[in-house]
C-alpha positions in Angstrom: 0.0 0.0 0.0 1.4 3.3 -0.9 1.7 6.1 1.4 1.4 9.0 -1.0 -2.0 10.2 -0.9 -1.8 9.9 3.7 0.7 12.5 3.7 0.0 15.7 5.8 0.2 19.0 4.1 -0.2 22.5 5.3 -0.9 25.8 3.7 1.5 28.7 5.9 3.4 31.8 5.1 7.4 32.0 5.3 8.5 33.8 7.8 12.0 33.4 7.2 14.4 32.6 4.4 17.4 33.1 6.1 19.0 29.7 5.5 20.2 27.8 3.0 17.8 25.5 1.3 15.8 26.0 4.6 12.3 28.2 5.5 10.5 28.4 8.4 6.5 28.1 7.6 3.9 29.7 10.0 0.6 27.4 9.9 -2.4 29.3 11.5 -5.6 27.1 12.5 -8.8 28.3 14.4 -9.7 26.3 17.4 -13.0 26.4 19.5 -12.0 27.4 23.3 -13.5 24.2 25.2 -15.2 26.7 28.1 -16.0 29.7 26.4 -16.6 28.5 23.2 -14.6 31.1 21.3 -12.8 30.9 18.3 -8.8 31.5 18.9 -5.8 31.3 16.6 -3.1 28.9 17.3 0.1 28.9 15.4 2.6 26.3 14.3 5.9 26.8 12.9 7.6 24.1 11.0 10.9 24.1 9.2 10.7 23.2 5.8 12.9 21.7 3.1 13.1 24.8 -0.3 15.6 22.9 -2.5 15.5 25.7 -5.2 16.0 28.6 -2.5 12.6 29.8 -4.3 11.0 31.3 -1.6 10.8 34.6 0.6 9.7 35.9 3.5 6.2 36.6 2.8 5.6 33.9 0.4 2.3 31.9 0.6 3.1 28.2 0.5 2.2 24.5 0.5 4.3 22.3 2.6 4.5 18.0 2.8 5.0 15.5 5.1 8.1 13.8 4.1 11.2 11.6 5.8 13.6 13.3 8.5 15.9 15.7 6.3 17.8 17.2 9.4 17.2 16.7 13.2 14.4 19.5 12.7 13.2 19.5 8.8 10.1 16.9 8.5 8.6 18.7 6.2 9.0 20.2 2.6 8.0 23.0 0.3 6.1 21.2 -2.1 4.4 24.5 -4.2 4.7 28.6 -4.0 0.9 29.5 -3.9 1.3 33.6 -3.7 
């Protein structure tokens, strides 16, 4: 059984470019307070493989699951959306 299509993605925004052939992606998700019942933002950074050095700090993007690149990369740019 292949494990292409149970791959997590996420749709975040670079906020850094700094490295080489390395971005850090901001995911933001909406949760439901469990009390109050309010909606609140939580975010997630993940550090993300960009082979091509394509993106900025800005950039909309697209990010996979894939295999341990470095002892914090997990993930990888896999399209620039804006």
């Amino acid at each position: 059984m292949s494990d292409r299509g149970l791959r997590k993605s996420r749709v975040g925004v670079v906020v850094s470019d700094r490295m080489d052939k390395s971005v850090i992606v901001e995911v933001i998700r909406t949760v439901q307070h469990p009390l109050y019942k309010k909606y609140i933002r939580k975010r997630t950074r993940f550090m993300a493989h960009d082979e091509e050095n394509a993106c900025r700090s800005g950039d909309k993007v697209r990010i996979i699951e894939t295999r341990p690149i470095s002892r914090r990369k997990r993930w990888r740019v896999q399209e620039k959306l804006a």
